[in-house]
GUZA-12264 format. One record per residue (C-alpha): residue in one letter; x negated, y negated, z. Coordinates in steps of 0.02 Angstrom, whole numbers, plus 50000, padded with zeros to 5 digits. Layout:
<nodes>
<node resn="A" east="X" north="Y" up="Z"/>
...
</nodes>
This chain:
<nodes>
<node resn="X" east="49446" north="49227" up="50094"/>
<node resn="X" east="49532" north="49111" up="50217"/>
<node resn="X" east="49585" north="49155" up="50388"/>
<node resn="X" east="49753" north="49205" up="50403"/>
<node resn="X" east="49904" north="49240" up="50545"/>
<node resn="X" east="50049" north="49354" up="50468"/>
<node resn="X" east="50165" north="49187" up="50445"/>
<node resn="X" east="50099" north="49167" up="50319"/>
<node resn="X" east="50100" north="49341" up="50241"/>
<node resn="X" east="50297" north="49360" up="50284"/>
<node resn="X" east="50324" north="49191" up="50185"/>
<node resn="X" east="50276" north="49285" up="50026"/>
<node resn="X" east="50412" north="49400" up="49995"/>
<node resn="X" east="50561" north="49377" up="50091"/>
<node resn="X" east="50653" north="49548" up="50018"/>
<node resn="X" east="50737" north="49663" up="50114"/>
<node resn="X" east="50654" north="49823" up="50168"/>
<node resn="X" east="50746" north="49975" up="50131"/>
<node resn="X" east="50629" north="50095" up="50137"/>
<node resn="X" east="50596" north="50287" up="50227"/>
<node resn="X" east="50423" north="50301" up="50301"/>
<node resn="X" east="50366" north="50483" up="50334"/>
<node resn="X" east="50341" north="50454" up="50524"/>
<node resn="X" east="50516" north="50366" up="50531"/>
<node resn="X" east="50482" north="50187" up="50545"/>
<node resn="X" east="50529" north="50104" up="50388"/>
<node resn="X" east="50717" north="50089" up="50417"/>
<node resn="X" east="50813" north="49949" up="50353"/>
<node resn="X" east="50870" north="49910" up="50518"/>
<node resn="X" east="50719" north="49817" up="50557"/>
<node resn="X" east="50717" north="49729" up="50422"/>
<node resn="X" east="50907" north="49655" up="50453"/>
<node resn="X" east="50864" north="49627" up="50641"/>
<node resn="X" east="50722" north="49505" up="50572"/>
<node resn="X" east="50774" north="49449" up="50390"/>
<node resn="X" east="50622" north="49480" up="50344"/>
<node resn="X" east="50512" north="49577" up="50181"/>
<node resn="X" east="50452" north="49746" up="50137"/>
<node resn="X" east="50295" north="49674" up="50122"/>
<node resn="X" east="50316" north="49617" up="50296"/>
<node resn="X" east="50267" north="49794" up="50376"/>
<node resn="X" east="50201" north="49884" up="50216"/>
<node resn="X" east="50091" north="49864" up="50072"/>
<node resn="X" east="50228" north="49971" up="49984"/>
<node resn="X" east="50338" north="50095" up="50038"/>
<node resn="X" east="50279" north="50205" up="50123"/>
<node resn="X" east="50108" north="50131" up="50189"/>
<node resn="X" east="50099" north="50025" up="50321"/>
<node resn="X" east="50007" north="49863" up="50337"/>
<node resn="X" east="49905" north="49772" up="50480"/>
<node resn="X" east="50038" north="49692" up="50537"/>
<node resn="X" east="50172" north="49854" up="50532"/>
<node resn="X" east="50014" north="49947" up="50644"/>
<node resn="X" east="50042" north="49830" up="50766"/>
<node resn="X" east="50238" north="49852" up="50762"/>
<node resn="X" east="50220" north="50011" up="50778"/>
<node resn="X" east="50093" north="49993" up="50916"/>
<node resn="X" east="50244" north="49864" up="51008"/>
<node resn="X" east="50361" north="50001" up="51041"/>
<node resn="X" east="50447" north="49959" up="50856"/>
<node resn="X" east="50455" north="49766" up="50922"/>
<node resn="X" east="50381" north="49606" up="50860"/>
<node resn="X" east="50192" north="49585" up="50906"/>
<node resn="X" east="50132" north="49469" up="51032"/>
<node resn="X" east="50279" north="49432" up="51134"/>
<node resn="X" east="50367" north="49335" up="50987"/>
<node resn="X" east="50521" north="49465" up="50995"/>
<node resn="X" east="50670" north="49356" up="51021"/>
<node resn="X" east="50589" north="49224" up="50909"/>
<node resn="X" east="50591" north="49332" up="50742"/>
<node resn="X" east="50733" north="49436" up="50787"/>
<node resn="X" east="50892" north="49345" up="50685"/>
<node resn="X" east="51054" north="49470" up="50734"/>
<node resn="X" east="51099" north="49477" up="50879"/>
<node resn="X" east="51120" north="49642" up="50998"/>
<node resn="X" east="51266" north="49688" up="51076"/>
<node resn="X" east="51267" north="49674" up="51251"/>
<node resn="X" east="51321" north="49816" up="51349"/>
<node resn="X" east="51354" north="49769" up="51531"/>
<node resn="X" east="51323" north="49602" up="51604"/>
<node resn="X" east="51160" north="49551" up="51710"/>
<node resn="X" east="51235" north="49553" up="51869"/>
<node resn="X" east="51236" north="49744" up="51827"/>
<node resn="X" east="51027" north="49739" up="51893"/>
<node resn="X" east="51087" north="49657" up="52041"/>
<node resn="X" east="51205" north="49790" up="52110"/>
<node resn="X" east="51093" north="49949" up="52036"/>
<node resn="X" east="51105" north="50104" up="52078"/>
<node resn="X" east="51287" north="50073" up="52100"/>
<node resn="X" east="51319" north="50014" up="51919"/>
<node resn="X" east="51221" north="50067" up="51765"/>
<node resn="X" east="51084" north="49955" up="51712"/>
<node resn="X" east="51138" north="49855" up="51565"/>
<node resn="X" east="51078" north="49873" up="51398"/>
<node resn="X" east="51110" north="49823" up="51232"/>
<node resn="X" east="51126" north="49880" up="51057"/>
<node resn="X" east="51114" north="49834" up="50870"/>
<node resn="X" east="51266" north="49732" up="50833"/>
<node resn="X" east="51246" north="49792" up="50670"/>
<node resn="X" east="51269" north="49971" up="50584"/>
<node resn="X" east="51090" north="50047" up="50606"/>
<node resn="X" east="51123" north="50164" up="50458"/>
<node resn="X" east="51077" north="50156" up="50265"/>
<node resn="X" east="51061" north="50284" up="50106"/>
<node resn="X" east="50919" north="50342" up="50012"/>
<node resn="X" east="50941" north="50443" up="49860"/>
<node resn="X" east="50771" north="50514" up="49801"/>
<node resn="X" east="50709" north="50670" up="49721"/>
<node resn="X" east="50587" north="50702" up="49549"/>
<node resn="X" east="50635" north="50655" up="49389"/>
<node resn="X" east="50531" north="50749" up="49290"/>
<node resn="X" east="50407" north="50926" up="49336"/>
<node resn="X" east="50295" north="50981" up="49234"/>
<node resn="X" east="50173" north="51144" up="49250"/>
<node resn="X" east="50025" north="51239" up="49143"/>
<node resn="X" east="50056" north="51396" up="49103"/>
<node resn="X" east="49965" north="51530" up="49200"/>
<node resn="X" east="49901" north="51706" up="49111"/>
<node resn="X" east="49837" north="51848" up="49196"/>
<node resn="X" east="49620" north="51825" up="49162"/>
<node resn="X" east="49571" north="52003" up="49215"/>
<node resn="X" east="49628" north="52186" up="49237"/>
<node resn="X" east="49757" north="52275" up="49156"/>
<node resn="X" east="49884" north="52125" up="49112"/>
<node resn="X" east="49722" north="52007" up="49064"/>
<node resn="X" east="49795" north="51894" up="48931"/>
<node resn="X" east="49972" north="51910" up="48979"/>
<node resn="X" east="50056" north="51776" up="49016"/>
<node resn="X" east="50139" north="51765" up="49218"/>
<node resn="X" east="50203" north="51606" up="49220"/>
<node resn="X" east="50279" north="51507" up="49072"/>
<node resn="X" east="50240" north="51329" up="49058"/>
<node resn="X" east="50361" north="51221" up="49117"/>
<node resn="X" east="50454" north="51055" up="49084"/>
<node resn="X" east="50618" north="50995" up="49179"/>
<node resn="X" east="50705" north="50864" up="49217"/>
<node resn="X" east="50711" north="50889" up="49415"/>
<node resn="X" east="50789" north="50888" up="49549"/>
<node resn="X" east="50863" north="50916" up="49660"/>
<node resn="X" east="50899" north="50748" up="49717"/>
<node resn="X" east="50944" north="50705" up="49859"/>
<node resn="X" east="51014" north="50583" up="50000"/>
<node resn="X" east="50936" north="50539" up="50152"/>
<node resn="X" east="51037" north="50452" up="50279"/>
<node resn="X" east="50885" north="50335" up="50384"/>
<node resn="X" east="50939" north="50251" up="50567"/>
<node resn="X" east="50859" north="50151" up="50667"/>
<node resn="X" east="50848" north="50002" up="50814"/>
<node resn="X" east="50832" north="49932" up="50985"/>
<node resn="X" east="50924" north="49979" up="51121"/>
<node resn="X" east="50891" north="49863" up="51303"/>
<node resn="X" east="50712" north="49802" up="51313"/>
<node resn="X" east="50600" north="49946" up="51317"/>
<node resn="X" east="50690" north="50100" up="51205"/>
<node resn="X" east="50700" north="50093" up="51015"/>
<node resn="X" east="50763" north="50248" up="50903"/>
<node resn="X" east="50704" north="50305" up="50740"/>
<node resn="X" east="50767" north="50440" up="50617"/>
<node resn="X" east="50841" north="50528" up="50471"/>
<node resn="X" east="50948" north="50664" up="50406"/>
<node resn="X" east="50889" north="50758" up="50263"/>
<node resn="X" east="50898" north="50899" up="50136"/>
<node resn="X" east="51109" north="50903" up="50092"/>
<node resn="X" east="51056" north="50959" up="49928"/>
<node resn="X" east="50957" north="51135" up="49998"/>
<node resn="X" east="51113" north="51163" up="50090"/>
<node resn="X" east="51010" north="51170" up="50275"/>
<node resn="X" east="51022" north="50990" up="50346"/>
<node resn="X" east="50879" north="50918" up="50448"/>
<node resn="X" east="50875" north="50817" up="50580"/>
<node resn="X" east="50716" north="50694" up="50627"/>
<node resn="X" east="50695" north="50558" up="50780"/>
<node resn="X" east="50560" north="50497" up="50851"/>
<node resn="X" east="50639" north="50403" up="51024"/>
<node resn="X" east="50499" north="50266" up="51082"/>
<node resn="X" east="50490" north="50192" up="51273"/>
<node resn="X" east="50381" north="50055" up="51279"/>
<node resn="X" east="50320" north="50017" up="51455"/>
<node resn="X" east="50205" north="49845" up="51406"/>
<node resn="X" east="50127" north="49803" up="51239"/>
<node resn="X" east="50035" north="49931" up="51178"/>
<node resn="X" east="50068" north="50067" up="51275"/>
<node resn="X" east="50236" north="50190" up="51229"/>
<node resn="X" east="50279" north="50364" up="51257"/>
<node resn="X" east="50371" north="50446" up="51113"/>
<node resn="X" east="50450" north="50614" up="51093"/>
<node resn="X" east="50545" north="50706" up="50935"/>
<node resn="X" east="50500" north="50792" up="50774"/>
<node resn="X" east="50425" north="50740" up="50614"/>
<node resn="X" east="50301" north="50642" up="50660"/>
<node resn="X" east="50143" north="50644" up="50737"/>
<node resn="X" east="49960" north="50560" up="50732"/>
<node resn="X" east="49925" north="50671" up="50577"/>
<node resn="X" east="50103" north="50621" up="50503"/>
<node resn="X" east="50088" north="50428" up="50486"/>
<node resn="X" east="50034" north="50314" up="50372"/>
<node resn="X" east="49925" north="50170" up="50446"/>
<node resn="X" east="49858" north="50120" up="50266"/>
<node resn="X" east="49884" north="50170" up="50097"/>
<node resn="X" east="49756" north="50296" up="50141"/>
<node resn="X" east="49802" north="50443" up="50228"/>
<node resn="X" east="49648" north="50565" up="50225"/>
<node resn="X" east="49680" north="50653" up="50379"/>
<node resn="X" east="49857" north="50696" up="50350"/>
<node resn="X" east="49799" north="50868" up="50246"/>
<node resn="X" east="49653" north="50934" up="50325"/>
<node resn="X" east="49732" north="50914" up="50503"/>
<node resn="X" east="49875" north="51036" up="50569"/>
<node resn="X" east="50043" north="50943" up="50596"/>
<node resn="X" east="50145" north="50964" up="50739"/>
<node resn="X" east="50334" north="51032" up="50772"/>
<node resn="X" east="50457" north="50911" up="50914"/>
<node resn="X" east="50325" north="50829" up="51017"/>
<node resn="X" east="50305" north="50714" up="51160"/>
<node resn="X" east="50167" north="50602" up="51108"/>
<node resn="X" east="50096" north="50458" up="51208"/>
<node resn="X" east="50016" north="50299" up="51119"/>
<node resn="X" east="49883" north="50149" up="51190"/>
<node resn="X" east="49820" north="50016" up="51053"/>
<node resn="X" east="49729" north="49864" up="51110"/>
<node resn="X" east="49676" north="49727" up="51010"/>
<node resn="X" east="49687" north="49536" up="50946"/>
<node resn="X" east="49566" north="49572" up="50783"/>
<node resn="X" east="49509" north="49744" up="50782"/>
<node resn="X" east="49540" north="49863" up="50930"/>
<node resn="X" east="49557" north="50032" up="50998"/>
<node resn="X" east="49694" north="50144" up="50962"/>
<node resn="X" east="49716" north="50324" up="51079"/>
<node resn="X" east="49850" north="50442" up="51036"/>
<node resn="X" east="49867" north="50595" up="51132"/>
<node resn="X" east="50044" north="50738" up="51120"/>
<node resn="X" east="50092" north="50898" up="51161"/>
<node resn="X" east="50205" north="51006" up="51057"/>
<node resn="X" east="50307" north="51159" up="51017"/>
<node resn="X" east="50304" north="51264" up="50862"/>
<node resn="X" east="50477" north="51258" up="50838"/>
<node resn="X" east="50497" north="51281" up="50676"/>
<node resn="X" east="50396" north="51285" up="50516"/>
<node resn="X" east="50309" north="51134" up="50466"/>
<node resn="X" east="50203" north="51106" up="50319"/>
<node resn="X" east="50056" north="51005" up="50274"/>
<node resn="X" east="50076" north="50895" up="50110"/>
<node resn="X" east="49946" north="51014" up="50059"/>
<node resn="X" east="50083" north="51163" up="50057"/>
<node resn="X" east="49984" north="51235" up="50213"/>
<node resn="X" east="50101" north="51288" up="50373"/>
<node resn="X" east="50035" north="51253" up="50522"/>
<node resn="X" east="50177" north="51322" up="50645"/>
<node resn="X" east="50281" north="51466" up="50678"/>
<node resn="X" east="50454" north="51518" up="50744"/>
<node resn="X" east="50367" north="51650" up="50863"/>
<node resn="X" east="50333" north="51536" up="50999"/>
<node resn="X" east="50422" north="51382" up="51075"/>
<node resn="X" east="50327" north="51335" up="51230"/>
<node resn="X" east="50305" north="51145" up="51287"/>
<node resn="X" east="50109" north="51161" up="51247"/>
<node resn="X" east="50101" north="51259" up="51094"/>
<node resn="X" east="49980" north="51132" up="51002"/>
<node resn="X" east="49894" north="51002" up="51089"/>
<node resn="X" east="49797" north="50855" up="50989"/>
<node resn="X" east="49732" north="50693" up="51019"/>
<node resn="X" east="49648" north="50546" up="50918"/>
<node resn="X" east="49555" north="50419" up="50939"/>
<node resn="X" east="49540" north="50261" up="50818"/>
<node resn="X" east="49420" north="50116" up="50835"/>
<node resn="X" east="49454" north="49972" up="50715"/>
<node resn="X" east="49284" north="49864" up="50681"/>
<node resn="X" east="49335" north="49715" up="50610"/>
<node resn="X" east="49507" north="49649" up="50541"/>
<node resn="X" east="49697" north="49603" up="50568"/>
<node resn="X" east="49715" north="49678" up="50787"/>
<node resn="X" east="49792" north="49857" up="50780"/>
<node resn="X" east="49911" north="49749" up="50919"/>
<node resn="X" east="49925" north="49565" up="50858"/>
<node resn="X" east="49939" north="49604" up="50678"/>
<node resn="X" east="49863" north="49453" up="50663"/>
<node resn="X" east="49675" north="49391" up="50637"/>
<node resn="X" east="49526" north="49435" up="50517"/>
<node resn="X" east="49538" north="49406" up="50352"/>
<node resn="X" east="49675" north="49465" up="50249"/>
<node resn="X" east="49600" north="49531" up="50080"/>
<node resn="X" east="49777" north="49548" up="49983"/>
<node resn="X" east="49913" north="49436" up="50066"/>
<node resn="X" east="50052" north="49503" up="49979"/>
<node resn="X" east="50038" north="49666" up="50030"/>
<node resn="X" east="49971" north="49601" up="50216"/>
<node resn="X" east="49812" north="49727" up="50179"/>
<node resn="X" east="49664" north="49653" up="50296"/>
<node resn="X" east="49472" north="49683" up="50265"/>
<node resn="X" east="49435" north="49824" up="50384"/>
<node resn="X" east="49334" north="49953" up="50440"/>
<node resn="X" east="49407" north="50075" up="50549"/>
<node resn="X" east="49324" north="50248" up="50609"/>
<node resn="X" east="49425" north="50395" up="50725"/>
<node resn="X" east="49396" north="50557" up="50772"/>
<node resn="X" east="49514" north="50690" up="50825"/>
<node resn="X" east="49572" north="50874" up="50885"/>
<node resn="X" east="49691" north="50986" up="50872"/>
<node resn="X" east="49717" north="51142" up="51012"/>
<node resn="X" east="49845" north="51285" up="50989"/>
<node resn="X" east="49873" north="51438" up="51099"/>
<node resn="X" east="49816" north="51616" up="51008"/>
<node resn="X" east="49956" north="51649" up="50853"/>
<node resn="X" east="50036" north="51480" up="50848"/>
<node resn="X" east="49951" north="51441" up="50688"/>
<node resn="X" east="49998" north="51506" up="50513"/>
<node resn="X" east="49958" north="51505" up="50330"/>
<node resn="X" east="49783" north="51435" up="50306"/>
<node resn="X" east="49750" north="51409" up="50482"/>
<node resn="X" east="49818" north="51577" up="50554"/>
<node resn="X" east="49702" north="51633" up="50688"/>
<node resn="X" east="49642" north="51452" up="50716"/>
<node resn="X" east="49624" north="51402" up="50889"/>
<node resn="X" east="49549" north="51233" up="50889"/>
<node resn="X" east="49513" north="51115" up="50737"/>
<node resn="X" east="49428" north="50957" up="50752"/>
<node resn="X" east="49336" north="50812" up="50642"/>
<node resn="X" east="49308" north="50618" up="50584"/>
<node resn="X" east="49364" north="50510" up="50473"/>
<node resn="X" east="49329" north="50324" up="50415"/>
<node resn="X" east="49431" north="50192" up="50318"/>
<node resn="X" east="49424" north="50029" up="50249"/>
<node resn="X" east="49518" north="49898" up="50144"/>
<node resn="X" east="49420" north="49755" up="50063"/>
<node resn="X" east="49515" north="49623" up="49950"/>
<node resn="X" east="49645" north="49750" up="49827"/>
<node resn="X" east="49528" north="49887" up="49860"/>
<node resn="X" east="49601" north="50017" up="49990"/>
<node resn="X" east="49479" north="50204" up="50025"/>
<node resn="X" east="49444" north="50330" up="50153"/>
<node resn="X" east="49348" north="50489" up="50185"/>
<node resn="X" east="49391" north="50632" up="50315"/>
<node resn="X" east="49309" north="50803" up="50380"/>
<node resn="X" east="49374" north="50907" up="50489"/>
<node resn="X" east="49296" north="51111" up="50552"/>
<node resn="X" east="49384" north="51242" up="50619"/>
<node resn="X" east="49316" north="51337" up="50771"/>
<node resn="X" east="49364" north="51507" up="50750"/>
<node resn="X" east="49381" north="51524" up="50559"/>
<node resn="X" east="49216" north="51428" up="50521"/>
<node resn="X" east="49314" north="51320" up="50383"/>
<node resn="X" east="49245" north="51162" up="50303"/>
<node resn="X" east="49385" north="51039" up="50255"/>
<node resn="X" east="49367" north="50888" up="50172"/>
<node resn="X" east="49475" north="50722" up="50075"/>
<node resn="X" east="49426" north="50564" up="50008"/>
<node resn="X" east="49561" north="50454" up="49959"/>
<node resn="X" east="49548" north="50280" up="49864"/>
<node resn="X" east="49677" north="50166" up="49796"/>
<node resn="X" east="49683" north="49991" up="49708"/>
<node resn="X" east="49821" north="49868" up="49695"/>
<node resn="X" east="49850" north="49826" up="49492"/>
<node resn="X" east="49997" north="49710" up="49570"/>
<node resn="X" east="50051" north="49691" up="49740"/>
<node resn="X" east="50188" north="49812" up="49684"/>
<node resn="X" east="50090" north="49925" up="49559"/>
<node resn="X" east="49951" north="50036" up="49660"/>
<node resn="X" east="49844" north="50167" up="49575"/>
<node resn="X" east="49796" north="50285" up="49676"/>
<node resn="X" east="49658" north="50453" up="49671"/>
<node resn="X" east="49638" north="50580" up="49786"/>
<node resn="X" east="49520" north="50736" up="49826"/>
<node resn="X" east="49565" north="50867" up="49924"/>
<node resn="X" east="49450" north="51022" up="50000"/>
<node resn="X" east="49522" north="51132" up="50108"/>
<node resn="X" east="49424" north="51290" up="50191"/>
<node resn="X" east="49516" north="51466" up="50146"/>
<node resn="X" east="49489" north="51639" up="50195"/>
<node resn="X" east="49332" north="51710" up="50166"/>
<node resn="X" east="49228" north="51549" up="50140"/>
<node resn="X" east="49354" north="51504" up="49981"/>
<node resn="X" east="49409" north="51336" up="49922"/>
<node resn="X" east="49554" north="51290" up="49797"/>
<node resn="X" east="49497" north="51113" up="49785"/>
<node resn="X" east="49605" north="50985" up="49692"/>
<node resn="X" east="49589" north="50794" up="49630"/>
<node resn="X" east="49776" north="50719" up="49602"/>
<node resn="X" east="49794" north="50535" up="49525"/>
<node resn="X" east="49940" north="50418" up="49535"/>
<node resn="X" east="50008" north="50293" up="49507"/>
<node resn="X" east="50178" north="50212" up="49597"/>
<node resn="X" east="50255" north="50054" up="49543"/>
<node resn="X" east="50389" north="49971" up="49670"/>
<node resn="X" east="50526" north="49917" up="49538"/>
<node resn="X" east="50614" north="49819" up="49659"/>
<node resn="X" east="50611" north="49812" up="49860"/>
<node resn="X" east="50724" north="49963" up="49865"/>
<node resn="X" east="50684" north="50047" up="49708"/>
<node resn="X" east="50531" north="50136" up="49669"/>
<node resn="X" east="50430" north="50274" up="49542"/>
<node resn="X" east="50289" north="50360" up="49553"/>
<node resn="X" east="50191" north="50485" up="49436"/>
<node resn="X" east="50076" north="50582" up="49506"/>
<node resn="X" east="49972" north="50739" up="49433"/>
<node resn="X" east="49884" north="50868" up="49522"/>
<node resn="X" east="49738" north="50946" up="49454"/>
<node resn="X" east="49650" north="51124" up="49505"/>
<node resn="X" east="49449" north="51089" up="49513"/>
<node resn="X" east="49423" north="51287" up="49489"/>
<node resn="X" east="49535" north="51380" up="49368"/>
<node resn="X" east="49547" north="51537" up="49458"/>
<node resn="X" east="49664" north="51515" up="49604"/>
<node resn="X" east="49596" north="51602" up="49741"/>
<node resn="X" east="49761" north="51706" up="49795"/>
<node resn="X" east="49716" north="51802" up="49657"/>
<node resn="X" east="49523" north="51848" up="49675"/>
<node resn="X" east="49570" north="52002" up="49800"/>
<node resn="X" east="49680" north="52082" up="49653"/>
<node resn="X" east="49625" north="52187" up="49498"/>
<node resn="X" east="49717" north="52035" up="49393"/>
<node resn="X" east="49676" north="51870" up="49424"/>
<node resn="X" east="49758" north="51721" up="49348"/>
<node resn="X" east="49717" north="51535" up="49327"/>
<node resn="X" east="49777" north="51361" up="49441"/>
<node resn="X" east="49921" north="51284" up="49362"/>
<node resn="X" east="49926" north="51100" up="49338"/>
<node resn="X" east="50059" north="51003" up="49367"/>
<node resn="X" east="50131" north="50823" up="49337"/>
<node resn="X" east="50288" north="50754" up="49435"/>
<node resn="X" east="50387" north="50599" up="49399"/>
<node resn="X" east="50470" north="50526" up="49572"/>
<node resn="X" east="50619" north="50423" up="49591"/>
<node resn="X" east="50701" north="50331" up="49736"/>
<node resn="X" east="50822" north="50212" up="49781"/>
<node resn="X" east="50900" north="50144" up="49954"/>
<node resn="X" east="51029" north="50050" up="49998"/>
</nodes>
């Protein structure tokens, strides 16, 4: 493998990225400010590359100073720079996107499929309580993303989701970048256990999320580095795990309901600040031969958390992951204090094609009374064109009993299911 800066990575696919991350940062407006690829901050939608890390880690800028070099549309200037000169008694001038920070992405599954479940015990043993099913969809739905730069230091990220549910919802994630490296950020839907920083995301389940936060960020590093992310945030409202476990109530809106930090040390590879450096083992998707370890914790005042971490006080735990040529895996553990629960993932995914990634994971999460409902769900998600994209994905039960029913007289079996995902943007 040859040594590589992320030139030459960008070179590869110059398509325009119109894509929704889950932590807000894909927006298309990025990708008009620089005229530049998908594959430029992602090895597909929605993971994040090396170089889209670093991006990230810039305050939603262009690593290593190079800002107004890359950036092709210009912003609009609001106020002149004499402005500076006669602050306080004039605003301080600032600037805009001169372009309309706003684009559409319809999404929603195309096809749902689920075993049937029957009742295994006790008086209705044999009878069957829910019918297997086989749709196709819905709903679907359109998410409008935004997104951009405004003066030198603030940028804006967000979206506006659910129309078809009826109960619109807003995310942003505002970002002030005081140097390189170093930003403060504060909003809702996101959060360290939110984001994708690789096409593995093992921590994201077996950590509780966070409601609107104010979360502050440090990453240093030319190849390698050390990443520290540290936030405070109120419950709010519900928010659920990809796991289908909520972690937050509406009891309780106090600046320091949950309080969490994590820390990230990157061994080798592309710097979690440059982008740039090591060696990249897939080009075209900018996915660098890595090793990166973190550890992390999670703090909530008494009754903040819910479903299967209600009564949970404090949860902490490790994780490692790696990349190495089209290979991508990782492997998380995390314990909670008061409940005494073991929770585990391993996630591992190869690149077929730069757009065609297959994709397994397994998923272990403590319940109640030293249970587990563990489950292994393949996939596989092909990026049709830069904006278009499907994925299948099935989820499998490891047990067939599903533990919500061991504490009744009839118990009933794990349904499997199998979902077919579309999405376009534009």
């Amino acid at each position: 493998m040859r040594k590589s800066t992320f030139a030459s990575i960008a070179s590869l696919c110059m398509v325009p990225a119109l894509f929704w991350s889950q932590d807000s940062s894909a927006v298309p407006a990025f990708a008009r400010k620089y005229q530049t690829s998908c594959y430029t901050c992602h090895s597909g939608f929605p993971n994040r590359n090396a170089f889209g890390e670093a991006f990230k880690n810039n305050g939603y800028r262009w690593p290593g100073g190079e800002e107004e070099d890359h950036a092709k549309q210009e912003q609009t200037k609001m106020g002149g720079e004499g402005w500076k000169k006669i602050f306080p008694d004039s605003p301080w001038p600032t600037d805009i996107p001169g372009f309309a920070p706003f684009a559409l992405q319809v999404s929603g599954p195309m096809v749902n499929y689920a075993d049937e479940q029957k009742y295994t015990s006790g008086p209705k043993n044999g009878t069957i309580k829910t019918p297997q099913t086989l749709n196709q969809g819905g709903p679907i739905d359109v998410n409008i993303l935004y997104g951009g730069t405004i003066g030198e230091n603030l940028s804006v990220v967000g979206l506006l989701s659910r129309f078809a549910a009826g109960a619109t919802v807003t995310e942003l994630r505002a970002t002030w970048a005081f140097s390189p490296g170093v930003n403060l950020g504060f909003g809702n839907g996101f959060g360290a256990f939110k984001g994708l920083s690789t096409p593995i995301s093992v921590y994201t389940g077996i950590f509780p999320a966070s409601g609107t936060a104010t979360e502050f960020n440090y990453a240093v590093g030319k190849e390698g580095g050390f990443n520290l992310i540290a936030g405070v945030a109120s419950a709010g409202t519900t928010n659920s795990t990809e796991e289908g476990v909520t972690t937050a109530n509406t009891t309780s809106n106090r600046l320091d309901d949950t309080r969490y930090a994590r820390l990230k040390y990157k061994l080798f590879g592309a710097g979690l600040l440059s982008g740039a450096g090591g060696t990249y083992g897939n080009e075209y998707v900018g996915l660098d031969n890595s090793l990166a370890i973190g550890a992390s914790v999670v703090s909530a005042r008494d009754g903040i958390l819910t479903g299967g971490y209600s009564g949970e006080t404090l949860v902490y735990g490790a994780d490692i992951a790696g990349n190495y040529s089209n290979f991508t895996a990782g492997v998380a553990y995390s314990r909670d204090r008061d409940l005494k629960l073991n929770n585990y993932a391993v996630d591992a995914g190869y690149y077929v094609y730069p757009w065609l990634l297959a994709r397994v994971k397994y998923t272990e999460l403590g319940l109640a009374g030293g249970l587990t409902n563990p489950t292994w769900t393949p996939s596989l998600t092909a990026w049709l064109r830069a904006n278009v994209s499907l994925a299948a994905s099935y989820k499998a039960f490891a047990k067939n009993i599903a533990p919500a029913s061991l504490s009744t007289t009839s118990q009933y079996n794990n349904a499997n299911t199998f979902t077919l995902t579309g999405s376009v943007a534009f």
